[in-house]
C-alpha positions in Angstrom: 161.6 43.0 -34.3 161.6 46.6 -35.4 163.8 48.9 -33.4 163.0 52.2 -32.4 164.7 54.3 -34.3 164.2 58.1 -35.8 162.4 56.7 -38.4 159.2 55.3 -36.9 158.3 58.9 -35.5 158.2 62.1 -36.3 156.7 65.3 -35.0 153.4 65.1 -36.1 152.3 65.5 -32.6 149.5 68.6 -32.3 148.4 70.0 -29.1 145.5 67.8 -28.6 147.6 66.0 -25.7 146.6 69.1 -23.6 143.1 67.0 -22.5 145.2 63.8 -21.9 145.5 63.1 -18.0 145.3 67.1 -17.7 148.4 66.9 -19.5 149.7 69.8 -21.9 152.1 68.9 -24.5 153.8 72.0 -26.4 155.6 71.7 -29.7 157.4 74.2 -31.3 158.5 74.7 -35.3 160.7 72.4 -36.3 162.0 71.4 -32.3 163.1 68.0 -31.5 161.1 67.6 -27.9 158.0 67.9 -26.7 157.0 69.1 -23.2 154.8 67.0 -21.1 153.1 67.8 -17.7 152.7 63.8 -15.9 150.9 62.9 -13.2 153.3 64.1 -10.8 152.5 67.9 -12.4 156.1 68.0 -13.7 156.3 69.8 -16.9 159.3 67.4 -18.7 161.2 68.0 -21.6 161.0 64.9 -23.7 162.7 63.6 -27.3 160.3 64.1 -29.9 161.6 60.7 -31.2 162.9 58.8 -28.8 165.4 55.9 -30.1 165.4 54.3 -26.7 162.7 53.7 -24.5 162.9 52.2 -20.8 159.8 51.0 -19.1 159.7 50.5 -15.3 155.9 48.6 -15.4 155.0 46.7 -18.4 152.9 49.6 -19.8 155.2 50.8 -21.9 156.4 47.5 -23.2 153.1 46.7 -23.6 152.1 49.8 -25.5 155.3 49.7 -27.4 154.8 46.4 -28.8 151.5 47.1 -29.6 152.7 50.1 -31.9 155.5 47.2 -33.2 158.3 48.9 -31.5 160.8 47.5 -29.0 162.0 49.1 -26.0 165.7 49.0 -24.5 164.8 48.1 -21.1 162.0 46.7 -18.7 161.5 46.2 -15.6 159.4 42.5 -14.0 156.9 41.6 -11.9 158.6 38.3 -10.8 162.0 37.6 -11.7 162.4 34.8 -14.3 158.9 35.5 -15.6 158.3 36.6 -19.2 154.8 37.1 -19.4 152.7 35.5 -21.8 150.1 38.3 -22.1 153.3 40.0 -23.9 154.3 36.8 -25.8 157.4 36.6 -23.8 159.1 39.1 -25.7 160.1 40.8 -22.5 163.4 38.2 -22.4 164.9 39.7 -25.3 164.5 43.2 -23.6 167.0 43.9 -21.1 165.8 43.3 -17.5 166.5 46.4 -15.0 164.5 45.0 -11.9 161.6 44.7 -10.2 159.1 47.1 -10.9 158.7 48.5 -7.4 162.4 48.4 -7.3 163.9 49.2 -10.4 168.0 48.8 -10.5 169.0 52.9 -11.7 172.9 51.2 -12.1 171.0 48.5 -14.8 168.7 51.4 -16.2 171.5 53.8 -16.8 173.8 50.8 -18.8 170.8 50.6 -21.2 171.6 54.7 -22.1 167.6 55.2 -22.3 166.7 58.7 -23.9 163.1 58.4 -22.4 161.9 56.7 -19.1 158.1 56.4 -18.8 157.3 54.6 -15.4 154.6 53.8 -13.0 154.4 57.0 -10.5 153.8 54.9 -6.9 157.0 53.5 -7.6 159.1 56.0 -8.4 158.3 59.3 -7.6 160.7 58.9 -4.3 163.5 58.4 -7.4 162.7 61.1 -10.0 165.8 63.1 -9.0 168.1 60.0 -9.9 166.0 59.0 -12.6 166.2 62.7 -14.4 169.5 62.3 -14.2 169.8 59.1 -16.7 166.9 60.6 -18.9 163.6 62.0 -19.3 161.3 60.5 -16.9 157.5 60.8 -17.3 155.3 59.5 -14.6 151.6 57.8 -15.1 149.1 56.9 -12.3 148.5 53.7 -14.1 145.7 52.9 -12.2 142.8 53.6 -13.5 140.4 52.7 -16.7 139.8 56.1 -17.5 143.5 56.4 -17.1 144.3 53.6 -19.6 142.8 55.7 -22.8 144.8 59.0 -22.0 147.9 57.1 -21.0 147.7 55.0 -24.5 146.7 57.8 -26.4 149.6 60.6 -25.4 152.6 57.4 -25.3 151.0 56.5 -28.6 151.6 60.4 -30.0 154.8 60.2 -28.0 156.3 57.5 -29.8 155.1 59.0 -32.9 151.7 56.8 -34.2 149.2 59.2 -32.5 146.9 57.6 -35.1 147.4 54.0 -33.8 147.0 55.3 -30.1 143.4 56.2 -31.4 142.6 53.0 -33.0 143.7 50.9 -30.3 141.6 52.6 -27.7 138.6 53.0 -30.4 139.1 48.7 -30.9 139.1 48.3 -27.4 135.8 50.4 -26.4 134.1 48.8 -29.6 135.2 45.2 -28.0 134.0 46.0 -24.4 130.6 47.1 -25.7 130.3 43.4 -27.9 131.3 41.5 -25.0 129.0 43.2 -22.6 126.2 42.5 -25.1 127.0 38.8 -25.2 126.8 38.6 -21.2 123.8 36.9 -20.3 121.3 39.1 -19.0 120.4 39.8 -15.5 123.1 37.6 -14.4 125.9 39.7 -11.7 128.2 37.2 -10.3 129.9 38.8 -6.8 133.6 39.0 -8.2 136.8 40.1 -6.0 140.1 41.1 -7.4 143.2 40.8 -5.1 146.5 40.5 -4.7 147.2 37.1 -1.9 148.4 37.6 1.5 147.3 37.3 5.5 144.7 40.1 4.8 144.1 40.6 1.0 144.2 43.8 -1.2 141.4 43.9 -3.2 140.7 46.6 -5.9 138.1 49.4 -6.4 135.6 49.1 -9.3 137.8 52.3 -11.2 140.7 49.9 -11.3 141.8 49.0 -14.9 140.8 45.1 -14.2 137.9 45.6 -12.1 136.2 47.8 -14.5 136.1 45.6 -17.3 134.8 42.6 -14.9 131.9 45.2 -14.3 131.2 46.1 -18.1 130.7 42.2 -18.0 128.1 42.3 -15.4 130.4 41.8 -12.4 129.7 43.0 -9.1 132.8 44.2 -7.4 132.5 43.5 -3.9 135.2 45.9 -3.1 132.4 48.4 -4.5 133.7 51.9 -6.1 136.6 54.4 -4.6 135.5 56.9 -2.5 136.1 60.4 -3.7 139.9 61.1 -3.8 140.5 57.7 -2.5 142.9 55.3 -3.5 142.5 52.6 -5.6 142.2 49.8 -3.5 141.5 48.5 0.0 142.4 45.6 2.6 139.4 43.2 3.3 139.8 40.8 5.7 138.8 37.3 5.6 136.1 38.2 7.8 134.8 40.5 5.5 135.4 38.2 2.3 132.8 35.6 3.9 130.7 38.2 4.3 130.2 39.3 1.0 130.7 36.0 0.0 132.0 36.4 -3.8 131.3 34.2 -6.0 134.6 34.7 -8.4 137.7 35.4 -7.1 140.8 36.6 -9.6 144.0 36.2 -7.3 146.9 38.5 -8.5 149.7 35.7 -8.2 153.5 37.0 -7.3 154.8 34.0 -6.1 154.4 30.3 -4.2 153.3 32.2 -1.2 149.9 32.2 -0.8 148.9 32.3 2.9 145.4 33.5 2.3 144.7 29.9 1.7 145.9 28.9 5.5 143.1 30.7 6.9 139.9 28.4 7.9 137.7 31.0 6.4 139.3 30.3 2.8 137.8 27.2 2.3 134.0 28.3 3.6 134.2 31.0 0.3 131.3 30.4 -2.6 134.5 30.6 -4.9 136.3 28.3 -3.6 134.1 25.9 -2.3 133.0 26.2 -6.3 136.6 26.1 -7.8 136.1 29.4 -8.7 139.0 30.9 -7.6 142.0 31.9 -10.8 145.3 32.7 -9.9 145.6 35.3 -13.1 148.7 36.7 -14.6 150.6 39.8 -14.7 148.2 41.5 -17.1 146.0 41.5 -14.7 148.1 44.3 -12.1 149.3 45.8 -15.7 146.4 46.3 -17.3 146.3 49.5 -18.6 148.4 49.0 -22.3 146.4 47.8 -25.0 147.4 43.9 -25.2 146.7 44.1 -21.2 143.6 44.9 -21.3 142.2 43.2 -24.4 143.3 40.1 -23.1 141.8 40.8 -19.5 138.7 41.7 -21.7 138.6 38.1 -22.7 140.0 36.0 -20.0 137.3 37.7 -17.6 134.3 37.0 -20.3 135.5 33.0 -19.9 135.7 32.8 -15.7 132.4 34.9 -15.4 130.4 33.1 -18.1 132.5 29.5 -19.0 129.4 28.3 -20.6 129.2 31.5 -22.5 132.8 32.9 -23.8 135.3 30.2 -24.3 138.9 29.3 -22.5 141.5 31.8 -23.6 144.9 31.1 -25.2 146.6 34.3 -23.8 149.5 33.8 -26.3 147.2 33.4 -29.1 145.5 36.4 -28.5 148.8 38.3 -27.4 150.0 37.0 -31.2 147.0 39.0 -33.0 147.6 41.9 -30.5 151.4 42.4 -31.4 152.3 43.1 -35.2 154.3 39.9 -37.0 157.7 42.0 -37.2 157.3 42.6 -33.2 157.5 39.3 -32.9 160.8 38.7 -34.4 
């Protein structure tokens, strides 16, 4: 596996960063860092070349190995879980905790030179976390969200030109598999992360969107203006909408949404509809993510149509050969 050293980047990085998530990116003559305004609307100094990248989310694994390059650190989703959307690669990078609680003793061992981490989690931290290195916040939320964040990491890390590709691939692949869908054909989908009273996703989310390009309808319906991301629907309100494909966000062996009497009277359940998906589906916005969503979605919304996915497989064509080393 390639390590990330001075000599992958470069500062071929113009100012066309400035439309990226409203973010401006400055470079001056011959200086070593570039200044990026996050979505916190901090202006940050970071390396132009950074040598050692630490990713609290697997975005910037994700996009990292995408580009062929290896970070220093990442943080999990579930402890002992190397994800195969990622190839397992992740347990050969070192571990620094959960990603809604990242351990800053762990993180500051790895002596990162850039942190780029999910904003929810960590804003509350950005004091401490400017203090071990650079730290650059994305929403990491959205699809619309996906192309910026991909495209200014991409320039970032120094392959501005791969950034464009792999968002260009990925819009070029959504369009084909939406025009394979069969037509007239909206199955009710829900996307959700398990518990007593579900969280369920907006159709802007990274995952729900591309369920919809497929012909999905999101019973969680879109955000409202301003609005967050998601929602809690009840079991009440599940049976009322009655979906008819149901992609459970799986964190654990807990799943006490499947106590509840109402579970069992669901279309999607009653069908065997119901897929307990993996992490790239609540990390979906780095290129492997959501390429492999892309394809696993296609399958549970039309089985007759796109076929079973070997997620490793696809991760393998995703993630250059050196990566993989």
């Amino acid at each position: 596996m390639r390590k990330m050293s001075r000599g992958f980047f470069g500062l071929g990085l113009g100012l066309g960063l400035a439309a990226c998530l409203g973010a401006g990116v400055a470079l001056a003559g011959g200086a070593k860092t570039l200044s990026i305004v996050d979505d916190r609307g901090v202006a940050v100094e970071v390396p132009a070349g950074p040598e050692r990248l630490a990713s609290i989310s697997y975005f910037a694994t994700d996009v990292a190995l995408a580009l062929g390059l290896k970070p220093v650190a990442t943080t999990y989703m579930v402890a002992g879980r190397d994800p195969d959307f990622l190839l397992g690669l992740t347990n050969d990078i070192k571990h620094i905790g959960q990603r809604a609680k990242p351990n800053l003793e762990l993180l500051s061992e790895t002596k990162p030179d850039l942190i780029i981490a999910m904003k929810r989690y960590t804003a509350g931290n950005a004091e401490q976390l400017q203090k071990i290195a650079p730290y650059v916040a994305y929403n990491m939320e959205l699809l619309s969200e996906s192309y910026s964040e991909v495209a200014q990491l991409s320039k970032i890390l120094g392959k501005p030109e791969r950034g464009e590709e792999l968002n260009a691939e990925f819009k070029k692949h959504l369009a084909e598999f939406g025009e394979r869908t069969p037509k007239g054909v909206h199955p009710r989908f829900q996307i959700m992360w398990g518990g007593d009273t579900p969280f369920s996703f907006h159709t802007e989310n990274t995952a729900a969107s591309i369920v919809a390009a497929l012909g999905g309808d999101n019973i969680a319906g879109p955000m409202d203006p301003g609005g967050k991301f998601g929602l809690e629907l009840s079991l009440e309100t599940m049976l009322e909408k009655d979906p008819e494909v149901i992609f459970v966000m799986d964190s654990g062996p807990d799943r006490p949404h499947e106590n509840n009497p109402i579970w069992g009277q669901l279309s999607a359940v009653k069908n065997g509809r119901v897929h307990y998906v993996g992490d790239e589906w609540a990390e979906t916005n780095g290129p492997i993510g959501r390429e492999i969503v892309l394809r696993e979605a296609a399958h549970y919304l039309y089985p007759d149509t796109f076929p079973q996915v070997d997620v490793k497989a696809e991760a393998a064509k995703l993630i250059p050969v050196d990566a993989q080393k």
